[in-house]
C-alpha angles and dihedrals in degrees: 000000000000114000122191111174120183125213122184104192099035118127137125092299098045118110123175105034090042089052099045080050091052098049104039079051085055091045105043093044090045082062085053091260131140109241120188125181121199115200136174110246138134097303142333115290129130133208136173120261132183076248095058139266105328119197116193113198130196116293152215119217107230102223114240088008096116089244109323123157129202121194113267113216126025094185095072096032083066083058099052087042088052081051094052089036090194122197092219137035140205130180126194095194130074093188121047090026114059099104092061091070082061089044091054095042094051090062096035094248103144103234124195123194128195109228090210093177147044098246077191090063095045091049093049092050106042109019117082121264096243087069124104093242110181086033088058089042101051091042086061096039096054090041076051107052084034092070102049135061082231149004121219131194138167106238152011092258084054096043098055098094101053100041084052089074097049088253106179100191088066111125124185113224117169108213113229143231132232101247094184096052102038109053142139088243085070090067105114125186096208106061090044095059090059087045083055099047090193107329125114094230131064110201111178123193106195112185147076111307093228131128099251086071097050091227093176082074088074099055093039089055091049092054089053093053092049089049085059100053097258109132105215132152131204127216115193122212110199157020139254145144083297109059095107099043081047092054103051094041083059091053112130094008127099094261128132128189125206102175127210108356111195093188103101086192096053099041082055088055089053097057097038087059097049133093097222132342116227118228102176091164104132093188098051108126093189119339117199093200083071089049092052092049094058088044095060082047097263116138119222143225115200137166120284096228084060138096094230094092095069097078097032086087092225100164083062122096095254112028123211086234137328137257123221142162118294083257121129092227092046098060092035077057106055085038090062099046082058108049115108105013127117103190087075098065096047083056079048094060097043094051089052088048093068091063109063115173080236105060081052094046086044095043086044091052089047094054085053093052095239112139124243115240114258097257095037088058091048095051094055096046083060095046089048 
């Protein structure tokens, strides 16, 4: 089978959707399939990557964004779709986009697209009170799963909006985590003493620096546990419209931003070293950073409005992490119930077991009605 997936904001800084786009390419080629991948960037060029063919085609700059594209023209990306002619088709944009599933149905080709944010949270945030807001919402949402054969999206909190209108094309595909490259064996004490620079606690806040994930949060929180004697220290992966807000909110705190790191390895590392990782995003609707985190056996505190607590297993006796109001001294308060114990990242590691890349390329490939291979099918069946 021929696969052609297309992603709007994804670049070199980008984090979840790439990765999602990486990994699905690894997944669907290990089960002898084509995978294409179609991009905005500078200019169209292809070129071949261990992910699959990747095509970028001409971009728009988002303003504001922090460096997000969005293809320009969909007219002639239906021409270069006609070209590729692909069995089967998968969109990462609910926006831009839309008019492709059309595209798709008119000339029977299934589509899936990933719905990888809560347009009701958006709304709620950015557009003016006076609007009509869930109207607006529901008016896109049923435009959106009306276009597409189906919807996908990683989790029950994503997924609200749309079961709320008795959508029947809503599928539910956790996105998975990299087991071999995030682990608790990466932690290295070394480079954790010179993160800590001194200081007896290592707090690490991995994502985009953009309104939308309330990063403050993270240095607020940090000010609060410092208030209270603990001596923590924060170190911040990543970059956004936000950096320099970011920056001058840290001064005179023990912060330090890195910025992007495109060294997956070293990112890992990072995380493995660390005593809790902070995900104060209300709106995530699923966050892989979090997921990696667990994965290298630290444990996380997200927001409460989030989806991040599904997977944290916190009606279990020992949780991978805790939720909690998007509150400075909230979250001050469940970092600090989980400094120091180690009972919590073993929990961390158990709860990002149970997401293997594998179990989302299989249940994808089911969704497109493409048979497993034979092995594949009785390994999971094993592992489940």
């Amino acid at each position: 089978m021929r696969i052609v997936h297309i992603a709007n904001f994804y670049g070199p800084n980008s984090g979840g959707i790439k990765t999602t786009l990486h990994e699905l390419g690894k997944g669907y080629q290990s089960q002898g399939h084509e995978f294409i991948y179609i991009v905005p960037g500078t200019g169209r060029y292809e070129e071949t990557t261990i992910f699959g063919r990747k095509i970028t085609v001409p971009g728009i700059f988002l303003p504001g964004s922090g460096g997000y594209q969005v293809i320009r023209s969909n007219r002639d990306l239906k021409k270069l779709l006609a070209e590729l002619d692909p069995d089967r088709l998968e969109v990462s944009d609910r926006f831009t986009l839309i008019s492709v599933g059309k595209w798709a149905r008119d000339r029977a080709i299934p589509s899936i697209a990933f719905s990888h944010e809560t347009l009701f949270g958006l709304a709620y945030k950015y557009l003016p009170t006076f609007l009509p807001r869930k109207l607006i919402v529901d008016w896109h949402n049923r435009r959106f799963a009306r276009n597409f054969d189906s919807i996908v999206t990683t989790t029950d909190f994503a997924a609200q909006e749309f079961t709320e209108l008795s959508l029947r094309n809503i599928r539910k595909v956790p996105l998975g985590v990299d087991l071999e490259n995030f682990s608790p064996t990466l932690r290295n004490e070394k480079l954790r003493s010179e993160l800590l620079r001194g200081s007896k606690y290592l707090i690490v806040h991995c994502g985009r620096l953009s309104p939308e994930k309330d990063p403050l949060l993270s240095i607020y929180g940090l000010a609060e546990l410092r208030k209270r004697g603990i001596d923590a220290r924060l170190i911040v992966i990543g970059i956004g419209p936000m950096w320099q807000k970011f920056r001058m909110a840290a001064k005179g705190l023990p912060v330090d931003t890195l910025g992007y790191i495109a060294d997956r390895k070293k990112v890992a590392a990072i995380l493995a070293s660390a005593d809790v990782t902070i995900a104060p995003g209300p709106l995530e609707t699923f966050c892989l950073a979090a997921l990696e985190s667990l994965a290298s056996g630290t444990p996380v505190v997200a927001s409460k409005h989030s989806a991040v607590g599904e997977f944290l297993l916190l009606k279990e006796e020992t949780p991978a992490g805790a939720v909690a109001v998007n509150d400075p001294d909230a979250f001050a308060d469940e970092i600090e119930r989980l400094l120091g114990r180690n009972e919590h990242r073993w929990a961390a590691r158990r709860a990002a077991e149970k997401l293997p890349w594998h179990f989302c390329v299989e249940r994808m490939l089911q969704l497109h009605q493409i048979p497993l291979r034979a092995e594949v099918r009785s390994l999971s069946e094993k592992a489940a």
